[in-house]
Each structure stands twice: as structure tokens, then as C-alpha cells.
N, C-alpha and C positions, 0 to 999 in steps of 0.2 A: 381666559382664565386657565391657569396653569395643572395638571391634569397630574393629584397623586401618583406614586411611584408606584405603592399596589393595586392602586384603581389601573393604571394604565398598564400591569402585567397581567389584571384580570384582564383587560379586555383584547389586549392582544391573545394572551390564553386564548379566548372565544374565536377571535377569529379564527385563528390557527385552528383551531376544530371544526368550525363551521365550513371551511374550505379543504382539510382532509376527510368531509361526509359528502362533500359536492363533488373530488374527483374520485371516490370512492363508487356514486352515480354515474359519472358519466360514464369512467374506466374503472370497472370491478374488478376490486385486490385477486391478484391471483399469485400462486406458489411463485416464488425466485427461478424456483427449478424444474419442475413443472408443469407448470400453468395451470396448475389447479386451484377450484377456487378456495380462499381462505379468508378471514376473520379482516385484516388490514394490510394495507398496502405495507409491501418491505418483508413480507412474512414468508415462511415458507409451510408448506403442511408437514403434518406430524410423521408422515414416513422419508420424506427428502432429510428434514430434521434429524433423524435417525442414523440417517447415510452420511453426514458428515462428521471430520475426525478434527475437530479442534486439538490442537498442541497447547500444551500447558506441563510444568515445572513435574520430574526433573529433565532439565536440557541444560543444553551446551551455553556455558555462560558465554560464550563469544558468537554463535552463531545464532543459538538456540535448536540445533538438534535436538530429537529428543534421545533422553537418554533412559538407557533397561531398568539403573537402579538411582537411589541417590548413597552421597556418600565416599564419589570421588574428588578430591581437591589434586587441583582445583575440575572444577568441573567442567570439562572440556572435551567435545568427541575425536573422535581416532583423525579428522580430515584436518581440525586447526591443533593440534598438537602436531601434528608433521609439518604444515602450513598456513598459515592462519590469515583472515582474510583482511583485507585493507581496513573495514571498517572496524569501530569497535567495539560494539554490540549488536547483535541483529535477530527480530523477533518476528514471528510470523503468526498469524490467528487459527490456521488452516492446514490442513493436508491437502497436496491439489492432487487429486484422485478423483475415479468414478463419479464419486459423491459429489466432489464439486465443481469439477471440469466444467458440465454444461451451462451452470447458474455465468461461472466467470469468462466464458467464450461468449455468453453471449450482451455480458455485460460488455464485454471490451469490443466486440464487434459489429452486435446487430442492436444497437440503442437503448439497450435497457439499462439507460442511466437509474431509474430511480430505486436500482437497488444501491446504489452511493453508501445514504446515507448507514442503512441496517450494515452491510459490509465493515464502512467506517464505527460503528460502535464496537462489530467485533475487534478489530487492530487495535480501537482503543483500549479494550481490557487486556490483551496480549501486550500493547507498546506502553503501559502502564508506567512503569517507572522511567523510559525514556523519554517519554512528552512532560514527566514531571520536571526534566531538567532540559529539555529542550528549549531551544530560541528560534531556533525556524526548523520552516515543515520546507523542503524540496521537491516538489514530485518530478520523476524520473520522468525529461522528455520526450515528444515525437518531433521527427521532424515533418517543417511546414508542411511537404506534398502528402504525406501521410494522414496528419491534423486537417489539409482541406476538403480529400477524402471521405476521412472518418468524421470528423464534425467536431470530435472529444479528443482529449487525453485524458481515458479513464485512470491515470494515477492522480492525474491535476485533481479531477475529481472527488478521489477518494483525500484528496490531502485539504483542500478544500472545505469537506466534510470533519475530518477532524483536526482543523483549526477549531473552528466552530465549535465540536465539544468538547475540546482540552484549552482553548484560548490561547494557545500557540501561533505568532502569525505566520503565513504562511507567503510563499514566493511561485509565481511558474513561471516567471523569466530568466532568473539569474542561472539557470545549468537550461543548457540548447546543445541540440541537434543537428550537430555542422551538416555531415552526409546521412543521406537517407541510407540506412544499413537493409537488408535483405531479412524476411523476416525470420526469427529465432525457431519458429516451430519446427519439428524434425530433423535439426541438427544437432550433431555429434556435441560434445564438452568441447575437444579442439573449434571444431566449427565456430561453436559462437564465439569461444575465445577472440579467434580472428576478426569474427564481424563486427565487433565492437572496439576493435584497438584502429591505432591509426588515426588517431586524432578524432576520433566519431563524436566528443563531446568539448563544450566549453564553457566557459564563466566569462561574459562580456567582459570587454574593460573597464568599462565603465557601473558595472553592479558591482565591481568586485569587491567594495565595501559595505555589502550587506554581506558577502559573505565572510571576510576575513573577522578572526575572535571568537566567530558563533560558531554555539553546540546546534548543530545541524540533524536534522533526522530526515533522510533519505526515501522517500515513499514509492510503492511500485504494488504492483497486482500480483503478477506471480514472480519466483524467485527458482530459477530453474538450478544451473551449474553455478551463479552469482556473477558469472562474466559481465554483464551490464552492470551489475551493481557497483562490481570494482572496479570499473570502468569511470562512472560515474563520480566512486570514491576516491580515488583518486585524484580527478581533476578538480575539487571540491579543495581537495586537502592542497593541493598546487596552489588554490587561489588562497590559501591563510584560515579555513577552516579550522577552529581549536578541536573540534573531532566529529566524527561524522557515526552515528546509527542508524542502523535498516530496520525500517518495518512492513511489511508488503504482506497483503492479502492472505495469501497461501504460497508452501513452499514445497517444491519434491523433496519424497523422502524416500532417497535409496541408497544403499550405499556407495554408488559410484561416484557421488557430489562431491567435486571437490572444489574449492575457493582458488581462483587463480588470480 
């Protein structure tokens, strides 16, 4: 017998709670950031909470830097009026600082995936009106030696996640990672420029009709000088992308950032 629409979202509802009280037992929710305990899984305590610097409006309509005041038209910071980056909107949920370096190194490095999902709901209120016109989610990849490694592509992850709550589908094949690049941390703006050009990314030939026409959003964790990102942008827009948006985690914010 055939099993109501709300009968069967109650009881999915149920289960879904009956199995976040069980891994709740077995592995007790503790902080994102520091392992302290809290209330539910995905949470962080009320002083990590404190230390992070979510970005929100006014910023940079092309980047989304933030900007001092509102009131400039257009409204655009000092690095994409000189230069402006390949993509054509780009939104970030985060400051990557102090506050939230350790939560995202240690997501991207040491398995703690199951901060995914809380992450992705922040990008989703910051990527708000991108995912509402978006067609596909991208995430920014690793290549294989890296992914066998690591086990993850914490952006695949994070894109992953909000397919799920924007209903955006989502791709983590169609943009690869020909050469294993050197990792980004500690390098100069020139530096990563380099590390990332040279052909370091591709769109099979064979996917290249899921990307060609489609409003694409470009997903990644943190957003340093943007060199990957344009990198990425780029090759996307090569393969017949109608236009490409960034949304990623957390982004630097200093003045030396500039879009290449």
C-alpha cells in the first residue's frame, strides 16, 4: 500500500532525528572550532561564534569585498575597478582570519567533514541570489594524487551540500585537475598566479555539454588572491559557459588582493 506524501515526510522527519540522537551517543557534538562541547552536531560554542566575521552587504558588487560605506555606484572596490576578475559575481560567507582558520584547516585537512553541511548553509545565505539563478554547482578541483591522499574534495563537499538546500544540481567532474599544482599556502600573489596557470585545469570533451549555455557557480573553501579561481573561470568560460559565479567559504581580506 502506497504510503502518504505527509505520512512518509513525517516519518522520514523521525528518522532523521532518531539517527542525529544516536550519533550524537556515540560521537558527542563538540564546537567546529574548538572541541568544545555543545548542544548539536555542526555547532560551534557561543565564544568561537563570537570570533567569526561573516561579510554581508555593503560590498563589492563584482567581488563582494566589503565595502566602508554604501552609496557608490556602481559599487565596486578599488582592485575590480582597476581590474576586475574573470568571474562575474563573487560572494563569500566568511573572513578567513583567526576566528576561522582553525574550523576550515581542519576541515580541509584533518576529516572533519561533518562540518559540510553548517558551512554550506552559511554560503547559502551569502550565495543567495546566485544559486537563485544558477544551473550548476562546480566545485573547484583536486587532483587524483591529492584526492587519494586526502580521501575528499572539501569544496566537492561543500557544493554537494548545497545542491541539497538550493536544488541546484551539482557536477564534480566536469572542471579536473590535469597537474598536481604545489600547495597555495605561503605563497606570494605572483606565486600562486603561476601555480595555477599552464594549463593546470580542464573541461573533458566529452562533459563539455553540460557545461556549455549554463549559469554556473564555481564553489571553493577559501579565496585567497582569486588565482585558482580565475584559473578555473576561465576554462569554464572556454568550454561555452553563459557566465560563471564564485562562492566559496571564506575569503582574505586585505588590501593587497588583487584579481588576476
Amino acid at each position: 500500500m502506497a504510503v502518504a506524501a505527509p505520512a512518509l515526510a513525517r516519518l522520514m522527519g523521525t528518522l532523521a532525528r532518531t539517527a542525529e540522537r544516536a550519533l550524537d551517543w556515540i560521537l558527542p557534538p563538540l564546537c567546529l572550532s574548538c572541541r568544545a562541547p555543545v548542544g548539536r552536531q555542526g555547532e560551534l560554542c557561543a565564544e568561537c561564534w563570537r570570533g567569526l566575521r561573516f561579510l554581508h552587504p555593503p560590498w563589492c558588487d563584482r567581488c563582494g569585498w566589503p565595502l566602508p560605506h554604501e552609496g557608490l555606484e556602481p559599487a565596486l572596490c578599488a582592485a575590480c575597478r582597476a581590474q576586475p576578475p574573470p568571474w562575474r559575481c563573487g560572494r563569500a560567507a566568511l573572513v578567513y582570519d583567526e576566528g576561522s582558520r582553525g574550523m576550515i584547516v581542519r576541515f580541509k585537512h584533518a576529516e572533519r567533514t561533518e562540518a559540510a553541511a553548517t558551512f554550506a548553509s552559511w554560503m547559502a545565505s551569502a550565495g543567495e541570489a546566485l544559486l537563485a539563478e544558477a544551473e550548476l554547482l562546480v566545485p573547484v578541483p583536486v587532483h587524483r594524487l591529492r584526492l587519494l591522499v586526502r580521501g575528499y574534495n572539501q569544496a566537492a563537499l561543500l557544493a554537494k551540500h548545497l545542491a541539497r538546500r538550493s536544488g541546484v544540481p551539482w557536477s564534480p567532474d566536469v572542471l579536473v585537475r590535469r597537474r598536481a599544482t604545489a600547495s597555495q599556502q605561503g605563497l606570494s600573489a605572483a606565486a600562486r598566479r603561476a601555480n595555477v596557470t599552464a594549463r593546470a585545469f580542464a573541461v573533458p570533451a566529452r562533459l563539455r555539454h553540460r557545461v556549455a549555455g549554463r549559469r554556473i557557480v564555481l564553489i571553493d573553501d577559501v579565496q585567497t588572491t582569486g588565482a585558482t579561481l580565475s584559473a578555473c573561470t576561465r576554462v569554464l568560460a572556454d568550454a561555452g559557459a553563459a557566465r560563471v559565479d564564485v562562492l566559496v567559504l571564506a575569503r582574505v581580506v586585505k588590501p593587497a588582493t588583487i584579481h588576476i
